[in-house]
Wavefront OBJ file of the C-alpha trace (Angstrom):
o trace
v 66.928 -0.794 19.664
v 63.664 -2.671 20.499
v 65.040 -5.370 22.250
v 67.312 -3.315 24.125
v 64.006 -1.570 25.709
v 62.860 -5.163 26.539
v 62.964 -5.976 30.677
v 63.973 -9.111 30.729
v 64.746 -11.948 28.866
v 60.989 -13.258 27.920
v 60.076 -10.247 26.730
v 62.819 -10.339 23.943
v 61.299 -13.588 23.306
v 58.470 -12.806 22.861
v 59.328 -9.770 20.815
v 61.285 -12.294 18.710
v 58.066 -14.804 17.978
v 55.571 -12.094 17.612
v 56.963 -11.282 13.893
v 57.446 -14.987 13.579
v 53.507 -15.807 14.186
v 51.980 -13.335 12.218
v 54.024 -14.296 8.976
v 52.255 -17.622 9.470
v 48.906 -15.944 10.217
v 49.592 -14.540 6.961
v 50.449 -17.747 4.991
v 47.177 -19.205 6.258
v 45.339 -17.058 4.209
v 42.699 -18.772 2.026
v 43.044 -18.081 -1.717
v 40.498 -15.899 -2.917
v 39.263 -13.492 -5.112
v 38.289 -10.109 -3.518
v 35.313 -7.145 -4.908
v 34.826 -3.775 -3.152
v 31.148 -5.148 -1.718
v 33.007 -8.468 -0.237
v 36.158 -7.127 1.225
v 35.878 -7.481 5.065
v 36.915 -4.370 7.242
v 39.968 -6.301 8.464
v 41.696 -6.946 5.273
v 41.720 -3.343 5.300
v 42.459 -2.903 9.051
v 45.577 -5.658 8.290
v 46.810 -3.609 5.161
v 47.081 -1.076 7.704
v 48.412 -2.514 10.282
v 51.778 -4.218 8.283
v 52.015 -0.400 6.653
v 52.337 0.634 10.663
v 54.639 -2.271 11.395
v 56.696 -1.621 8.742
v 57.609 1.933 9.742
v 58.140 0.726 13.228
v 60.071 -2.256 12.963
v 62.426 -0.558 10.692
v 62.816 2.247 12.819
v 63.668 0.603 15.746
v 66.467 -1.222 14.487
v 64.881 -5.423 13.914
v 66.962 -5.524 10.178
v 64.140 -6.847 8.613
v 64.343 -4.997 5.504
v 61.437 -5.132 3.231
v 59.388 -8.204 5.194
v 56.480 -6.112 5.887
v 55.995 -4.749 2.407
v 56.585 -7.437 1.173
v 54.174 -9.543 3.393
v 51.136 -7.349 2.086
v 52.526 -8.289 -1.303
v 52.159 -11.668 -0.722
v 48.238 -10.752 1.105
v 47.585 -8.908 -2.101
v 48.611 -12.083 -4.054
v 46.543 -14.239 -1.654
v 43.348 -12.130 -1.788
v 43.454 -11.329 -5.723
v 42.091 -7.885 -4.998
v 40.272 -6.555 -8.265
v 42.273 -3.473 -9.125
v 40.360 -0.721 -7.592
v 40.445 -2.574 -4.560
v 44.210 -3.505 -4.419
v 44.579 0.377 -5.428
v 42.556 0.548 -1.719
v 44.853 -1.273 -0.163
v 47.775 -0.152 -0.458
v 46.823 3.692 0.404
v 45.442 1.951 3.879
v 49.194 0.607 3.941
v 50.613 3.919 2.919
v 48.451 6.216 4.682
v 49.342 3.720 8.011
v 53.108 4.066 6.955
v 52.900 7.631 6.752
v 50.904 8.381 10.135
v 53.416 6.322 12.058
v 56.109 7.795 10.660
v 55.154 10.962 11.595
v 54.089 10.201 14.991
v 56.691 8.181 15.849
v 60.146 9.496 14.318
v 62.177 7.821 16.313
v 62.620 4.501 18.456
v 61.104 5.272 21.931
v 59.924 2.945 24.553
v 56.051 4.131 23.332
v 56.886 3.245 19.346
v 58.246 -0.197 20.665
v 55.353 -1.635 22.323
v 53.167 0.377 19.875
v 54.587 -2.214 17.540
v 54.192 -5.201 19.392
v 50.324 -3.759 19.918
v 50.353 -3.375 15.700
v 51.877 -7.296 15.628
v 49.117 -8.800 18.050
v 46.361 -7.083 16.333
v 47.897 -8.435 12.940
v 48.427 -11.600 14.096
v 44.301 -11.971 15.187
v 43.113 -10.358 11.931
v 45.349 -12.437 9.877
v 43.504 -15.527 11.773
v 40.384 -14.343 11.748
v 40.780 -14.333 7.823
v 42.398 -17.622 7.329
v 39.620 -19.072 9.362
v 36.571 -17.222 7.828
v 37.456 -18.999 4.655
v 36.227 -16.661 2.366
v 35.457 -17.477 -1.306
v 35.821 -20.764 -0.295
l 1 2 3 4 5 6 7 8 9 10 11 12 13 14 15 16 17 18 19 20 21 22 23 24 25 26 27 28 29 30 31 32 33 34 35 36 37 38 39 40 41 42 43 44 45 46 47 48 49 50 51 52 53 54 55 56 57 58 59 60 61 62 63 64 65 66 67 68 69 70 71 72 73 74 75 76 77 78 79 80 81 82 83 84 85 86 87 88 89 90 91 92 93 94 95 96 97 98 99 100 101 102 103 104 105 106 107 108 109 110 111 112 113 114 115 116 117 118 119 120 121 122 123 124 125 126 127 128 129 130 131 132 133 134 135 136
């Protein structure tokens, strides 16, 4: 249903790439190990922002199945959270999951572009990350 509220044929384009770039935002990720006192606010901000994607995308009809989820898997994997602060991030992701699906229970116009707003901002924190080079 998303791409049927696009306009015109650039914005179903774009719609198209925007999942497509922050997946390799995500793969950029530096390989580190991650403690309470070091975690940045945007790994959290990102956990929450692919829990909020992954309500949305889903619920307007993209068929990408378990992407999202499994995308802050592969973060988790990435950041090698200690387990207090993986426990962390996945309530961010499930609180996110939860809020959206409760504000947004169906595919509307407003829960389409509030995903493309959720995929921009995940694309910049996932790039903001990879380039910090953390634990590096």
């Amino acid at each position: 249903m998303a791409q049927e509220l696009c306009g015109n044929g650039t914005e179903r384009r774009r719609r198209r790439l925007l999942p497509l770039a922050l997946a390799a935002a995500l793969a950029a990720l530096p390989f580190f190990t991650i403690r309470a006192e070091a975690m940045p606010a945007s790994v959290t901000q990102l956990a929450e922002v692919l829990g909020g994607i992954h309500h949305l995308r889903t619920l307007c009809g993209t068929n990408e199945g378990q992407l999202w989820r499994n995308k802050m898997i592969e973060m988790m994997g990435t950041l090698r959270p200690a387990e207090a602060e993986k426990q962390a991030l996945i309530k961010h992701f499930n609180d996110a999951y939860y809020r959206y699906r409760n504000a947004y229970p169906n595919c509307t116009p407003t829960a389409a572009n509030q995903a493309d707003r959720l995929m921009r901002d995940g694309h910049r924190l996932a790039e903001e990350l990879a380039a910090s080079g953390l634990g590096r």
